[in-house]
MARLUMLO-334922 format. One record per residue (C-alpha): residue number from 1; x, y, z. Coordinates in steps of 0.2 Angstrom, whole numbers, plus 2048, in hexadecimal, padded with zeros to 3 digits. Each point is the difference from the previous one (the first is absolute). Layout:
<sites>
+-----+-----+-----+-----+
:   i :   x :   y :   z :
+-----+-----+-----+-----+
: NUM :   X :   Y :   Z :
...
+-----+-----+-----+-----+
</sites>
This chain:
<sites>
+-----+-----+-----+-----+
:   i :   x :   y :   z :
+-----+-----+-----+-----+
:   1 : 800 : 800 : 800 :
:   2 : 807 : 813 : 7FE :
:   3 : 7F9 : 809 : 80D :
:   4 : 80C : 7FC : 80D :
:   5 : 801 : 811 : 80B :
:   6 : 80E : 7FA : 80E :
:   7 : 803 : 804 : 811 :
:   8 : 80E : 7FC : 80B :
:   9 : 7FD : 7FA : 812 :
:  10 : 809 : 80B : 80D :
:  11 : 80F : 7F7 : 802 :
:  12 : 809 : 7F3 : 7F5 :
:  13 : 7FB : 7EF : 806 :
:  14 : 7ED : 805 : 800 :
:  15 : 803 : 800 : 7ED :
:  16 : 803 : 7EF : 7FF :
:  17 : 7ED : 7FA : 802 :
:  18 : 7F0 : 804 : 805 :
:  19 : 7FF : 7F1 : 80D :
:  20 : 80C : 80B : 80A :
:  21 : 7F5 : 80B : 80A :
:  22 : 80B : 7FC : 810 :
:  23 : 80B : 80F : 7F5 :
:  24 : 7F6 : 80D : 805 :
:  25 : 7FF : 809 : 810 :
:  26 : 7F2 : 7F7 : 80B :
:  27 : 7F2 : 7F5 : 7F8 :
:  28 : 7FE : 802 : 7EF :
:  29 : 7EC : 802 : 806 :
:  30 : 805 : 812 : 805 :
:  31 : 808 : 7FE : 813 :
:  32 : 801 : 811 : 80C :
:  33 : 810 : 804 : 808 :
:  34 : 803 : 7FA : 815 :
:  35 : 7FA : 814 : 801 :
:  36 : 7F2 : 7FA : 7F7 :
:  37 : 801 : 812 : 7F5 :
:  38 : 807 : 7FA : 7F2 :
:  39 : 7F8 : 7F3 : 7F1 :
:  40 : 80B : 7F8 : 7F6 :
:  41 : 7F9 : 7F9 : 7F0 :
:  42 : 807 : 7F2 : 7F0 :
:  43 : 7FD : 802 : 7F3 :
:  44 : 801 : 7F5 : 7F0 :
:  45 : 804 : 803 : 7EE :
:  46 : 805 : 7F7 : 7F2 :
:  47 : 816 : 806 : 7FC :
:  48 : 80A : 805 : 7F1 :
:  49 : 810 : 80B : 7FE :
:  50 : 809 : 80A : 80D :
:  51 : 7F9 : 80E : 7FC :
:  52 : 7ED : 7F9 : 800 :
:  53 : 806 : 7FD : 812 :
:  54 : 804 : 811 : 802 :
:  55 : 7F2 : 809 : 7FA :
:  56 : 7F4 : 7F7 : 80A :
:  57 : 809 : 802 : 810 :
:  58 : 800 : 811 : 7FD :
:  59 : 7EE : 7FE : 800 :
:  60 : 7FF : 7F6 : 80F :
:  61 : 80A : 80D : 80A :
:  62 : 7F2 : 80C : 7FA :
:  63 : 7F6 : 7F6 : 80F :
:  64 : 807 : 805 : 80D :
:  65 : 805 : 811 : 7FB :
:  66 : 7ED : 805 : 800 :
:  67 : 7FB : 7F2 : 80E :
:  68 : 80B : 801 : 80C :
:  69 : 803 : 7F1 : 80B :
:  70 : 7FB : 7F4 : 7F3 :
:  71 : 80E : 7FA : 7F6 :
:  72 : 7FF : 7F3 : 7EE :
:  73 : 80C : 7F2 : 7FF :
:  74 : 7FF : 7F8 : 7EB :
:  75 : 803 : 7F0 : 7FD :
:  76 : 800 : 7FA : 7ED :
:  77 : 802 : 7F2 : 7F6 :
:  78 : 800 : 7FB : 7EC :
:  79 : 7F3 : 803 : 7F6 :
:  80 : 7FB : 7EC : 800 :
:  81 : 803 : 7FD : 810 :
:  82 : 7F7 : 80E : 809 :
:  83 : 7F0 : 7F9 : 7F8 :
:  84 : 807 : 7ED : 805 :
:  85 : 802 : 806 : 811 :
:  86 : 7F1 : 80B : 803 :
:  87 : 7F1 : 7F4 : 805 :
:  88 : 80C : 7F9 : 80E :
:  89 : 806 : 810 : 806 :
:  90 : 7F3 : 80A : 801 :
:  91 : 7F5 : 7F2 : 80B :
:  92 : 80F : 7FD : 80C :
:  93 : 804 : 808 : 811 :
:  94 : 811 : 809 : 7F6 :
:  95 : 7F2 : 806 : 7F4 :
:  96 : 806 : 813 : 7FC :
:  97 : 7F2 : 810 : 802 :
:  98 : 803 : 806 : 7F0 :
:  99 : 7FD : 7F7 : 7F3 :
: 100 : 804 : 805 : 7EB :
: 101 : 7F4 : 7F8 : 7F6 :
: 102 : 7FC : 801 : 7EB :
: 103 : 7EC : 801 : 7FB :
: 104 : 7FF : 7F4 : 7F5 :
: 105 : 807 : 7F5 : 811 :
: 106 : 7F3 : 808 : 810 :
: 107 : 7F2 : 7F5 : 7FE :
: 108 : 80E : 7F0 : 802 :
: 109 : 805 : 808 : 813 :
: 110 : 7F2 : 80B : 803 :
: 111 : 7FA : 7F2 : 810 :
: 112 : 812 : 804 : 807 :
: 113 : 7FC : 814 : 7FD :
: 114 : 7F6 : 80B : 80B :
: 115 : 7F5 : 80A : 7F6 :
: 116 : 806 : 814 : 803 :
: 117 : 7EF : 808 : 7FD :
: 118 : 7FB : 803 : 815 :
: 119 : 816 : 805 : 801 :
: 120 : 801 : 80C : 7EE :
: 121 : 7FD : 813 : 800 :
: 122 : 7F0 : 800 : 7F3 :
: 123 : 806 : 812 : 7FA :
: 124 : 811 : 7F9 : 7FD :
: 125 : 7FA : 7F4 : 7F3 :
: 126 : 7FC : 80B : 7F5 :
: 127 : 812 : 806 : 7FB :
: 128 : 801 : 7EE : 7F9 :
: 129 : 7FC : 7FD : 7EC :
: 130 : 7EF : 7F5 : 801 :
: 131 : 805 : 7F2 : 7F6 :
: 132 : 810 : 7FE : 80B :
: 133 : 7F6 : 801 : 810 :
: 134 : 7F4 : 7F4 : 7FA :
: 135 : 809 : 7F4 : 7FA :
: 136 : 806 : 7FB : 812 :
: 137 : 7EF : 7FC : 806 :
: 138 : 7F8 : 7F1 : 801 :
: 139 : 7EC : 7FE : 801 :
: 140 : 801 : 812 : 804 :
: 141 : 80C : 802 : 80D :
: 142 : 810 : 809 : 802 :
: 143 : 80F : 7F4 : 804 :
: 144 : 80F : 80C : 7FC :
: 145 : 804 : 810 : 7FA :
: 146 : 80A : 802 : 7F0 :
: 147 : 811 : 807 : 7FB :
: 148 : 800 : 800 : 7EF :
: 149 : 7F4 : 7FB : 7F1 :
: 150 : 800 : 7FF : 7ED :
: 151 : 7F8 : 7F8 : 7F1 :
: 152 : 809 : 7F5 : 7F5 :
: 153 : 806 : 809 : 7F1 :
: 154 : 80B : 7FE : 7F0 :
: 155 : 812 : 803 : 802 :
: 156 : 807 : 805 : 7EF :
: 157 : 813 : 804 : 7F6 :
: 158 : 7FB : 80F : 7F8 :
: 159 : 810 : 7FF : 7F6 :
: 160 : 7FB : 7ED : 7F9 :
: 161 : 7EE : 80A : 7FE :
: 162 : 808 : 80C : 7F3 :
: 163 : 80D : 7F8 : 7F8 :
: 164 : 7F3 : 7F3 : 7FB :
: 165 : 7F4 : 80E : 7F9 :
: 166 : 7F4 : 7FE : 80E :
: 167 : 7F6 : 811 : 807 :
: 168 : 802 : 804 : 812 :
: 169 : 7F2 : 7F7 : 808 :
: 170 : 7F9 : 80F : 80B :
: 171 : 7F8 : 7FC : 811 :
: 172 : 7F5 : 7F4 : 7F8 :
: 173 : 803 : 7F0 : 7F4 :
: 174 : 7F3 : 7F5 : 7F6 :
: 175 : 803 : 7EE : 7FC :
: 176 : 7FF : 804 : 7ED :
: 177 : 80E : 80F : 804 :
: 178 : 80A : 7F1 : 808 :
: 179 : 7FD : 7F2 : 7F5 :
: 180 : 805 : 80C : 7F1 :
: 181 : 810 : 805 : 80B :
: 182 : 805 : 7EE : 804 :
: 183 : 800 : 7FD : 7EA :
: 184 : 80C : 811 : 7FF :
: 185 : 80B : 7FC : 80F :
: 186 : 802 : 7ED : 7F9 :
: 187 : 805 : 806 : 7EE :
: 188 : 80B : 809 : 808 :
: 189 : 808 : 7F1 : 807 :
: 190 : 7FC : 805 : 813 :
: 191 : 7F2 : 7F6 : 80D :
: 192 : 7F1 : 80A : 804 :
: 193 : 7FE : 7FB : 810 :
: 194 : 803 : 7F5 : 80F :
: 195 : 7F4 : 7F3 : 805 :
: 196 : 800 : 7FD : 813 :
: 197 : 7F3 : 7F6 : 80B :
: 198 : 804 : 808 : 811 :
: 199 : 7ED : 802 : 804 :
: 200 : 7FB : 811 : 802 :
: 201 : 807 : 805 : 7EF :
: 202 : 7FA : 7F2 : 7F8 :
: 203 : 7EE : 802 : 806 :
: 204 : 800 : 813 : 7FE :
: 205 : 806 : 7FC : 7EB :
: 206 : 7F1 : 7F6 : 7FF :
: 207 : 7F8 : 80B : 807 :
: 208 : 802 : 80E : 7F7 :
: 209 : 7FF : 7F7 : 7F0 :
: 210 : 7F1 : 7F9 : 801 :
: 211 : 7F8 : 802 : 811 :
: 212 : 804 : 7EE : 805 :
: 213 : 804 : 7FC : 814 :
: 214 : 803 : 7F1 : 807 :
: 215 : 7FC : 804 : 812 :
: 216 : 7F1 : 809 : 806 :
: 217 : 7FA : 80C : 80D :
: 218 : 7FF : 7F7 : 80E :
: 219 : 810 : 7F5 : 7FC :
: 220 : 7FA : 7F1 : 7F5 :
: 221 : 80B : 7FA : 7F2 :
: 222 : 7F8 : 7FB : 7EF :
: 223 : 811 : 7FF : 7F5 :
: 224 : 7F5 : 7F6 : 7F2 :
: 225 : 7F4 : 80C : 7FB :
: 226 : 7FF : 805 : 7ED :
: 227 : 807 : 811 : 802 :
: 228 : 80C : 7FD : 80B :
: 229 : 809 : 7F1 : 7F4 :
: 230 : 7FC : 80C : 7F1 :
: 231 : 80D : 80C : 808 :
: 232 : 80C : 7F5 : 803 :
: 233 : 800 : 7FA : 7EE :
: 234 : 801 : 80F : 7FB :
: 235 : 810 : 804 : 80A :
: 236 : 808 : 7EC : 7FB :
: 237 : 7FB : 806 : 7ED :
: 238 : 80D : 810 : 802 :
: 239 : 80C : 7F2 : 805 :
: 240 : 7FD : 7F3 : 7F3 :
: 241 : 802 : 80E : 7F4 :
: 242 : 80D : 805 : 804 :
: 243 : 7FD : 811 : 806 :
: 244 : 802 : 7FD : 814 :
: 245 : 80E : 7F7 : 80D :
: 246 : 7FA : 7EF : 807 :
: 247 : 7FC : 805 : 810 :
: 248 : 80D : 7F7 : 80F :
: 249 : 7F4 : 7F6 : 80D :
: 250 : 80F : 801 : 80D :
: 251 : 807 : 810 : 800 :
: 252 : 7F3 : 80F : 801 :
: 253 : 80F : 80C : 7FD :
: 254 : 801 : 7F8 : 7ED :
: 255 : 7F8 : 80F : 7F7 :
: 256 : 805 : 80B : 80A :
: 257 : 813 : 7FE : 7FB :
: 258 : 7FC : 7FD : 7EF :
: 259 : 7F8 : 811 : 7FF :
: 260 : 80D : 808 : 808 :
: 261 : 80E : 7F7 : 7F4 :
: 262 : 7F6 : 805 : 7F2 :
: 263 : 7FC : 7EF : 7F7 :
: 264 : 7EC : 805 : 802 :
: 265 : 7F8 : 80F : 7FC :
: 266 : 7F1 : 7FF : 80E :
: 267 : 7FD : 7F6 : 80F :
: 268 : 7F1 : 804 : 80F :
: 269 : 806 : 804 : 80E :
: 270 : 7F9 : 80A : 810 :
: 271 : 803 : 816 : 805 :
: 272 : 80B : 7FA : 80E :
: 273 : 80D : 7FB : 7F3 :
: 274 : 802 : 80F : 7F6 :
: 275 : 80E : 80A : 809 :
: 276 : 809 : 7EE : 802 :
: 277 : 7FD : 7FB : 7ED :
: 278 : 805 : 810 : 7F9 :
: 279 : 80E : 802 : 80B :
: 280 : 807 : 7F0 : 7F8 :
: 281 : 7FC : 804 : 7EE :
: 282 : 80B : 80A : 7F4 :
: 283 : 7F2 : 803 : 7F4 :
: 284 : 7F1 : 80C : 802 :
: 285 : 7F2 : 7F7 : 809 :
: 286 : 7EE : 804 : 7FF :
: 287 : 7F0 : 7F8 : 807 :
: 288 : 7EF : 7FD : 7FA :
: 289 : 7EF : 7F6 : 802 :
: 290 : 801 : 7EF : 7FE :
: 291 : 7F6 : 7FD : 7F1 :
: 292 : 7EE : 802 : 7FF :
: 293 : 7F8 : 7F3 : 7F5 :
: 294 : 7EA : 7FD : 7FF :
: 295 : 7F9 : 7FF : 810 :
: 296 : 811 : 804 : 809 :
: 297 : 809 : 811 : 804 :
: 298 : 802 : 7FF : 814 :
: 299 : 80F : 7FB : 80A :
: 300 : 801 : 7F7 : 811 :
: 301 : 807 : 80B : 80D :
: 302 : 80B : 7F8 : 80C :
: 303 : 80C : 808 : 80C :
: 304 : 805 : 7FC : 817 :
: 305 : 7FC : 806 : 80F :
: 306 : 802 : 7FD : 812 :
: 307 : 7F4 : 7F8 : 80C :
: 308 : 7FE : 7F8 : 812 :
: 309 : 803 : 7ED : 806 :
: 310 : 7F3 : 7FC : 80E :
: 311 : 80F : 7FA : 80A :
: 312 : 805 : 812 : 803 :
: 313 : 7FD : 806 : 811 :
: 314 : 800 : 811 : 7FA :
: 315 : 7F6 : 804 : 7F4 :
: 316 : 7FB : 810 : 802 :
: 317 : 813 : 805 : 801 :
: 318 : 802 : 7F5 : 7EF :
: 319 : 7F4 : 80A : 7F7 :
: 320 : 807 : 812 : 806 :
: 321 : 812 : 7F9 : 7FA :
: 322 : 7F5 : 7FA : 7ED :
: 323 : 7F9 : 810 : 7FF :
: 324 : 80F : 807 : 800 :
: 325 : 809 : 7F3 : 7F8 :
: 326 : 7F3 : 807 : 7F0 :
: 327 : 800 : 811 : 804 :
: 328 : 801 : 80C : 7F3 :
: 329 : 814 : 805 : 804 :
: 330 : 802 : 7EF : 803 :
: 331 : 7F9 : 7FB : 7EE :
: 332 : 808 : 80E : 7F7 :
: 333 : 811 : 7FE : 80A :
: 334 : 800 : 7EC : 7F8 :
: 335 : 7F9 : 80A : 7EF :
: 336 : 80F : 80B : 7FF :
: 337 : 80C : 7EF : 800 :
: 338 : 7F6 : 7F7 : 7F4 :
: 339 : 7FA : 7F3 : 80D :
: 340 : 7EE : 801 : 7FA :
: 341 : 7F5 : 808 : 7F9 :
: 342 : 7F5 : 807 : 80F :
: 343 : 7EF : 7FB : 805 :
: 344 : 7FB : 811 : 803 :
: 345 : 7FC : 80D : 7F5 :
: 346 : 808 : 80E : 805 :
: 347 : 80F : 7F8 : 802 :
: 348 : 801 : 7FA : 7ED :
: 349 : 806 : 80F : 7F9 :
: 350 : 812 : 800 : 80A :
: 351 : 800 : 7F0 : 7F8 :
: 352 : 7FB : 805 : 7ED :
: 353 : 80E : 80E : 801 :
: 354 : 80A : 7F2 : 803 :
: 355 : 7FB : 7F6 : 7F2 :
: 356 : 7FF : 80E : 7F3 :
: 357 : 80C : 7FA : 7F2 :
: 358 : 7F5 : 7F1 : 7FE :
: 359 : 7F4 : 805 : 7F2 :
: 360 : 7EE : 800 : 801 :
: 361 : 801 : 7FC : 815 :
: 362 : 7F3 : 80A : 809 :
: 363 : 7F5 : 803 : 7EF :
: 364 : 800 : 7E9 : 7FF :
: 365 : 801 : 7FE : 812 :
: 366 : 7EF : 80B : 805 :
: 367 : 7F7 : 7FA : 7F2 :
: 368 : 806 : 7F0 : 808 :
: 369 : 7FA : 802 : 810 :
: 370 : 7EE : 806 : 7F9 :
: 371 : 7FD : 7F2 : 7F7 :
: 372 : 808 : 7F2 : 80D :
: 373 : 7F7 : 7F4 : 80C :
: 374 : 808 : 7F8 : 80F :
: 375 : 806 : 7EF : 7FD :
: 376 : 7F5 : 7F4 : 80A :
: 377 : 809 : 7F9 : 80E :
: 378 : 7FD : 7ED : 802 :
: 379 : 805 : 7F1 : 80D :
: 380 : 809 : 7F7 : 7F0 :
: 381 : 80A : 80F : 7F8 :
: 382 : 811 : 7F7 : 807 :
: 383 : 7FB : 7EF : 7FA :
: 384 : 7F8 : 809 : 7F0 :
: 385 : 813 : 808 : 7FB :
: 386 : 80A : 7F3 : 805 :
: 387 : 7F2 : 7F4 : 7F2 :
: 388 : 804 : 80D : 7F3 :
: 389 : 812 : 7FF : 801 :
: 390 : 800 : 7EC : 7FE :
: 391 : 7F2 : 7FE : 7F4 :
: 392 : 7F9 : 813 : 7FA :
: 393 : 810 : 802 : 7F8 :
: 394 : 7FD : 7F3 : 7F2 :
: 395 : 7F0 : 807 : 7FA :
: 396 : 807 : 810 : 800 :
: 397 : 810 : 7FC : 7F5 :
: 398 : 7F4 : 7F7 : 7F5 :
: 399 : 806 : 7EE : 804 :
: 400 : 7F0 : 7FC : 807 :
: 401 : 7EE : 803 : 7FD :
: 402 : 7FA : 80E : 80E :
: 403 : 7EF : 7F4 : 804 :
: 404 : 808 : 7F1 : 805 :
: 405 : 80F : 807 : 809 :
: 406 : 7F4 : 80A : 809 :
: 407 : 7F4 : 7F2 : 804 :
: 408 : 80F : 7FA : 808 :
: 409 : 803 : 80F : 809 :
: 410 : 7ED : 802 : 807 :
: 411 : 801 : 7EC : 804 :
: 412 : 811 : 803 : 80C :
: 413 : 7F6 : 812 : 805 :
: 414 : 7FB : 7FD : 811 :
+-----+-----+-----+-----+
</sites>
């Protein structure tokens, strides 16, 4: 998966994994001082790069700058192994108060969460983007406050774009628009485009190109329905034509570096990797819709926040540090460095300042976020990933029909 904000637990052997709450100062259910005045507070987050550690201990220290007396202790793990870990952790006694959790993921941990409605500030909420905000409730409630959003978008080398004698997409891209750009970019002797089935960006191309979803609302998958297999094919047939890199079942990072190497043209990727993707390139970057065929044109909006185990003893302290934690300076603070792009509104344009070379940003990203619904959240997303990296990726490299690999994916889907 790309969205992999980090964070760095307080000291170095915290890092090593989440199971390590014993790291932080007291229990990691949010233990007072022997003075009792002081709360101390764990929280868990999934680790990259040094200085993915550094930024989110800055905005741990934001904590107790505003609170004093309560203090945040991180602990991290990988990507993999944060979600491996989390249904044990978060039900044992070494359960951590705060807790980073993706959407589409809430509903899978939401028993373990307490539900922050009774604990939020109702006039805070409405600094958030809507979509964001919904898209951490389940059945209605509230189970964490997010840091950042974003819908998924088309990542594109402008300078492939031109040299191939295709138009500057705009803020907006039709299927027809991409379909005739994938013929010009392959006469050109260049890939159109990465295929990838990391699950969120597969879902939101369906999606977009023909309204197809294969999970629903309340969190029920139904990955053989018509127009969800139709999408797919369309994606395989890119592929088999020709026009599109087989997409990598075990490495989500696949497209991303070819992209950034410049052996394809376009790839969909997620807001939060703009300032890191451009950054990396040596070619002029732009972003776009992803594109709009019949009955499509929306994207799913995915993005993190930070919620509450029922273990902590401290919860009302553990929702004064996640307000802060998602506070506007904390949000344009993490903005600023390209962490993410913020959850709250007014704390977007430090972030589009940021990301002003990349052409077309803010005019794609807030027709984006118009047009964009949260991904539903379901108890199988982890199982539903892991299924399309062993099986999805046939039928979308076209060495297997999308029905019957996805029969066998809703047979194993429970």
């Amino acid at each position: 998966m790309k969205h992999r904000n980090a964070v760095i637990a307080a000291s170095m052997p915290c890092i090593a994994a989440l199971a390590m709450a014993g790291c932080s100062s007291g229990s990691g259910s949010g233990a007072q001082s022997e003075s009792g005045s002081a709360t101390g507070l764990t929280w868990s987050m999934w680790v990259s790069s040094t200085d993915d550690q550094n930024a989110w201990k800055a905005i741990a220290d934001l904590v107790p700058a505003q609170d004093p007396g309560t203090t945040v202790t991180l602990q991290g793990s990988p990507w993999n192994d944060y979600w491996t870990k989390l249904g044990t952790l978060i039900t044992s006694d070494d359960s951590p108060c705060l807790v980073s959790i993706q959407s589409a993921r809430v509903r899978t941990y939401q028993d373990a969460l307490v539900p922050l409605d009774d604990l939020v500030n109702e006039d805070d909420l409405s600094g958030f983007d809507s979509v964001a905000l919904d898209a951490m409730k389940v059945d209605g409630n509230l189970y964490a406050l997010p840091y950042d959003t974003g819908p998924a978008i088309l990542f594109y080398n402008s300078d492939m774009f031109e040299e191939a004698g295709v138009p500057d997409p705009g803020a907006t891209m039709t299927a027809d628009e991409f379909e005739s750009a994938a013929e010009k970019l392959k006469a050109a002797g260049d890939l159109a485009f990465g295929a990838t089935v990391e699950d969120t960006f597969l879902e939101s191309q369906v999606l977009a190109y023909n309204g197809g979803q294969a999970v629903s609302e309340d969190g029920t998958f139904d990955v053989t329905n018509d127009a969800f297999l139709s999408g797919v094919s369309w994606i395989a047939d890119l592929v088999k034509n020709g026009e599109a890199l087989t997409a990598d079942g075990a490495d989500g990072t696949a497209d991303d570096n070819a992209f950034i190497s410049g052996r394809i043209a376009s790839h969909v990727n997620g807001p939060w990797s703009v300032l890191d993707l451009s950054s990396k390139t040596d070619f002029a970057m732009g972003v776009t819709s992803l594109p709009s065929g019949t009955g499509g044109g929306t994207t799913y909006s995915s993005g993190s926040g930070f919620g509450i185990s029922k273990k902590c003893d401290s919860p009302e302290k553990a929702m004064r540090a996640i307000e802060i934690m998602t506070g506007e300076s904390a949000l344009e603070q993490l903005a600023s460095e390209g962490r993410a792009f913020p959850a709250r509104t007014d704390a977007q344009e430090a972030w589009y300042e940021k990301a002003s070379d990349v052409l077309n940003v803010k005019e794609t990203l807030e027709a984006a976020q118009k047009d964009s619904i949260p991904l539903p959240s379901s108890t199988l997303q982890n199982q539903f990933n892991q299924l399309l990296g062993q099986y999805g990726v046939a039928a979308v490299n076209g060495t297997s029909d999308p029905e019957s690999t996805f029969t066998e994916i809703a047979s194993q889907l429970k």
